[in-house]
Every structure is written in structure tokens, then in C-alpha cells.
C-alpha positions as CSV (number, residue, x, y, z in Angstrom):
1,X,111.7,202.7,117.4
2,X,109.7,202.2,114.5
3,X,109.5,198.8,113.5
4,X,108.1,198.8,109.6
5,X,107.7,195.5,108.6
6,X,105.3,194.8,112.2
7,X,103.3,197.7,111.2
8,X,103.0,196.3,107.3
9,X,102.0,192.5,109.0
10,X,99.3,194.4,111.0
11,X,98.0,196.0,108.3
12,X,97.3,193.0,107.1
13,X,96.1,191.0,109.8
14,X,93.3,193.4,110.7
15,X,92.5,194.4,107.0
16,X,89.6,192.4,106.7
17,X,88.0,194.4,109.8
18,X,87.7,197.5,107.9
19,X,90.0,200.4,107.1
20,X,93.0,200.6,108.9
21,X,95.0,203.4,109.3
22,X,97.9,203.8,111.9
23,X,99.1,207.5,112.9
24,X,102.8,207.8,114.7
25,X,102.4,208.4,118.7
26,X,104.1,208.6,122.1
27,X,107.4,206.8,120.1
28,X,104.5,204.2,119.3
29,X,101.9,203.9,116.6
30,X,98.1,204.1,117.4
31,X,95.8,201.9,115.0
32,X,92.4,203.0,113.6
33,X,89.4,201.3,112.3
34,X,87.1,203.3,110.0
35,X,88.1,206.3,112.3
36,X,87.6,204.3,115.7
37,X,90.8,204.1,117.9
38,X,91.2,200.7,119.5
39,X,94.7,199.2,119.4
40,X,98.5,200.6,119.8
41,X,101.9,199.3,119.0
42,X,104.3,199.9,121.2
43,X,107.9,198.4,121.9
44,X,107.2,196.6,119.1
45,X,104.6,194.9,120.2
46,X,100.3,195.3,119.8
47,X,98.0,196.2,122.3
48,X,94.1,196.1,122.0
49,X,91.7,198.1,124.1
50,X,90.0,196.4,126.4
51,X,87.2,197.4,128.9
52,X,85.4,196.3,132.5
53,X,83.4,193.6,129.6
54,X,86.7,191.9,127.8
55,X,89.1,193.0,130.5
56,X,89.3,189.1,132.0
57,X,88.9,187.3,128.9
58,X,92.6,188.7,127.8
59,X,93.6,188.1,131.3
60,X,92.2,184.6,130.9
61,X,94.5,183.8,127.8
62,X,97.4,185.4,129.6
63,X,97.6,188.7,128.3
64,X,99.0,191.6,130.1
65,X,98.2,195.3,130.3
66,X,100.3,198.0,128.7
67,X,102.2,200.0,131.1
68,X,104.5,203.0,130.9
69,X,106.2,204.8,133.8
70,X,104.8,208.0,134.9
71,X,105.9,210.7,136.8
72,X,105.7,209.2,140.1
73,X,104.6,205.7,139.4
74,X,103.7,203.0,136.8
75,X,100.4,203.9,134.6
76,X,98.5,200.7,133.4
77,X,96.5,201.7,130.9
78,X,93.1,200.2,129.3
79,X,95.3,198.3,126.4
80,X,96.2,194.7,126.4
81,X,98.5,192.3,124.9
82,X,97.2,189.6,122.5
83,X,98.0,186.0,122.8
84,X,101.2,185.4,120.7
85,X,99.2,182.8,118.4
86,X,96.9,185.4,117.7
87,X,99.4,186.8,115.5
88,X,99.6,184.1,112.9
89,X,96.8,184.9,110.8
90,X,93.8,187.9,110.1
91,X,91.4,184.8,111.5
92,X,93.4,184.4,114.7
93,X,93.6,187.9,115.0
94,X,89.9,189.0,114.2
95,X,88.3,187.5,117.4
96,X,90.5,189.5,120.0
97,X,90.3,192.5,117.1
98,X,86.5,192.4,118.0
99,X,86.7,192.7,121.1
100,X,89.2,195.7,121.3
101,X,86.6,197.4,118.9
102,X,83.6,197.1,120.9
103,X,85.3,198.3,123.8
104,X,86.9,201.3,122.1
105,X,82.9,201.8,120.2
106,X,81.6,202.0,124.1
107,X,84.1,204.3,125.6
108,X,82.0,207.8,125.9
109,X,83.4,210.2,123.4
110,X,85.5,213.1,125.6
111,X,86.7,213.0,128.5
112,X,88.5,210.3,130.4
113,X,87.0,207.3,132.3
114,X,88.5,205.1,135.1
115,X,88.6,201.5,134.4
């Protein structure tokens, strides 16, 4: 379900990061920074990419991984929850926004990689 006004109050919390642009997948909504992919929305709720670097640091504040039922079993993928304060304003936000961006800046281009 796409969920409009959480997508507009994105926007605007990761505006001062750079150019944000959000494109319509999986029933979610991934979310760009100058071209970079490093967050997603989905059940109405953002996820950040995280990597072997930042991984515990969102585990620390009590984040969780995204996770969506495969074929055969659950798939956790390299995208984690914010802390719901985060959400308040683009300066809450930007730390955590950081974070996701340098881990999505340090992901090899192609291919996939287990983490």
C-alpha cells in the first residue's frame, strides 16, 4: 500500500542530504540519494542500508532488519529499521541517514555480496 503522506515526510527529512528521489518497488518504495540507493519503505515503514561497519550500531539502538518471506524461508536483508525518534526531525534523521549512505557508497557495484 502506498502510504503518500510518509513518503512526502521523508522527502523532507532527508532533503538536506542531497537529492532525493524515491522510485515504486516490490509494493514498497526504494529511496535515492544523488543516484545512490540506500534506504526502502516498506509496510509503511523506512529501512536504511546497513553493512558489516554500522550493522551493530542499529542493532545497539534497537533496530531490526527488514525481512520478507521467501520461497522456502525468511530472507533478512542488509536494510534496517531506524529508531522511532529518529523520525522527528531531518537532524534526528541525518546521523542514521549517514550511515545508510556510506554503506550503500561501499557496496561493490554488480553483483551481490553476502553480509
Amino acid at each position: 500500500m502506498r502510504d503518500d503522506g510518509l513518503l512526502a515526510h521523508l522527502r523532507e527529512l532527508l532533503e538536506p542530504l542531497g537529492r532525493i528521489s524515491l522510485r515504486a518497488m516490490f509494493g514498497g518504495h526504494g529511496i535515492y540519494c544523488d543516484g545512490l540507493f540506500f534506504a526502502l519503505v516498506a509496510d509503511g515503514r523506512l529501512y536504511l542500508k546497513v553493512d558489516a561497519l554500522t550493522r551493530e550500531r542499529f542493532a545497539a539502538a534497537g533496530c531490526a532488519p527488514f525481512v520478507y518471506t521467501g520461497q522456502s524461508r525468511p530472507i533478512e536483508m542488509s536494510y534496517w529499521s531506524v529508531p522511532d525518534a529518529a523520525m522527528d526531525s531531518p537532524a534526528d534523521l541525518e546521523p542514521w541517514a549517514r550511515l545508510a549512505l556510506a554503506a550503500a557508497a561501499r557496496k561493490p557495484a554488480g553483483g551481490k555480496r553476502r553480509g
